[in-house]
C-alpha positions in Angstrom: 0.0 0.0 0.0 1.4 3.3 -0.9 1.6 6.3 1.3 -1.0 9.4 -0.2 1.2 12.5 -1.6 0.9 15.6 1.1 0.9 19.0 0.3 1.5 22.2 2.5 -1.3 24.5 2.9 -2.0 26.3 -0.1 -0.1 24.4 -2.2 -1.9 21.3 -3.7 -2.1 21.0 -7.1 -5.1 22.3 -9.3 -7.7 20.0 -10.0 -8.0 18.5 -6.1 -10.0 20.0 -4.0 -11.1 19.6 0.1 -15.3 18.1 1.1 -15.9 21.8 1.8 -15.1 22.8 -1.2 -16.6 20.2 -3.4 -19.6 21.4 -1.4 -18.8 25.4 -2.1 -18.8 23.9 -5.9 -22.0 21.5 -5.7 -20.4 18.4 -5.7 -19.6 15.2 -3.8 -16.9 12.6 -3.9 -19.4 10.5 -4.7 -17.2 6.9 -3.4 -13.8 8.7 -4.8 -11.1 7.4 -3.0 -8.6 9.9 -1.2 -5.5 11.0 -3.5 -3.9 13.8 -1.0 -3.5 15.3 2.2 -3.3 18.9 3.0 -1.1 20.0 5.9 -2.3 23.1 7.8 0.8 24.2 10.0 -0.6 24.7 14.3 1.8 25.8 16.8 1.1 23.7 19.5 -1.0 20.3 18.7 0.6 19.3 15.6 -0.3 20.1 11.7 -4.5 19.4 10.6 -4.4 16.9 7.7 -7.6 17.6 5.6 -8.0 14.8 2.8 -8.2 16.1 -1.2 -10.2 14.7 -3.8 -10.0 14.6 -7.6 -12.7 17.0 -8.8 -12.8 15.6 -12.0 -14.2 12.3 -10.2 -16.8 14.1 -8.4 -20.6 13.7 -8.7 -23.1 15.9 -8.5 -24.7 16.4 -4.5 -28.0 14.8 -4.3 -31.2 17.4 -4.3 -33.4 17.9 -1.0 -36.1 15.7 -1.4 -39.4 17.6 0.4 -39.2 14.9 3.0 -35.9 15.0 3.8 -36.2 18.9 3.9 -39.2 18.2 6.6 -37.2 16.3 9.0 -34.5 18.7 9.0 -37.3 21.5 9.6 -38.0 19.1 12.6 -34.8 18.6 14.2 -34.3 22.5 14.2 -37.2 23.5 15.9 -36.8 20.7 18.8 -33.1 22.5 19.1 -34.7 26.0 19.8 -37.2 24.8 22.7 -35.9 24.6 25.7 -36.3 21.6 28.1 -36.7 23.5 31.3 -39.9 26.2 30.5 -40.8 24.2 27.3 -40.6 27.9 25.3 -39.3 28.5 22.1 -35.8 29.9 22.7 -36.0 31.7 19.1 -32.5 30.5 18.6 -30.8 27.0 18.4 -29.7 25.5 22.4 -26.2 25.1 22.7 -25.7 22.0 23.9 -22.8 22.7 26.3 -25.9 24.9 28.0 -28.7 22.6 27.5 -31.2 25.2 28.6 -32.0 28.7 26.8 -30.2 31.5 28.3 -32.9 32.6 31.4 -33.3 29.4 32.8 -29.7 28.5 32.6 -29.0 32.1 34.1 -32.1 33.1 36.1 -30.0 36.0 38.5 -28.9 38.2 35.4 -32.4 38.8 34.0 
């Protein structure tokens, strides 16, 4: 088995491209195997290795079926109410909080 090719951030040839920005073009890889890595320098944990794609390989991302679009409608709006009052926070939970902002701090209201 051969080792993948790595590049240095910024650097990787034309033609390959990260999941983000398949996405940012409306495509998928779509079963494509990996061909690179991408090396993003950190200072302290060590470089983040992002996988590259071919783009000529890529497929076009499947449309949002009316279903699909439903259950997503779903899942967002059980995010926004909160589990404590049972309101609708008007904004998604974070779930480090798991509350919406006057339960979790009742003093500063």
């Amino acid at each position: 088995m051969s080792a993948l090719p790595v590049y240095r951030w910024r650097l990787a040839p034309e033609g390959l491209a990260t999941r983000r920005q398949l996405r940012a073009l409306g495509l998928r890889p779509g079963g494509a195997p990996v061909v690179a890595q991408l090396e993003r320098p950190r200072r302290r944990r060590g470089p983040l290795v992002a996988y590259l794609y071919r783009v000529d390989t890529a497929v076009p991302v499947r449309p949002m079926t009316p279903a699909k679009r439903a259950a997503l409608a779903k899942a967002n709006a059980a995010r926004q109410m909160c589990p404590e009052c049972g309101q609708d926070a008007g904004y998604r939970i974070p779930p480090t909080l798991g509350m919406c902002g006057p339960c979790a701090y009742p003093d500063a209201a």
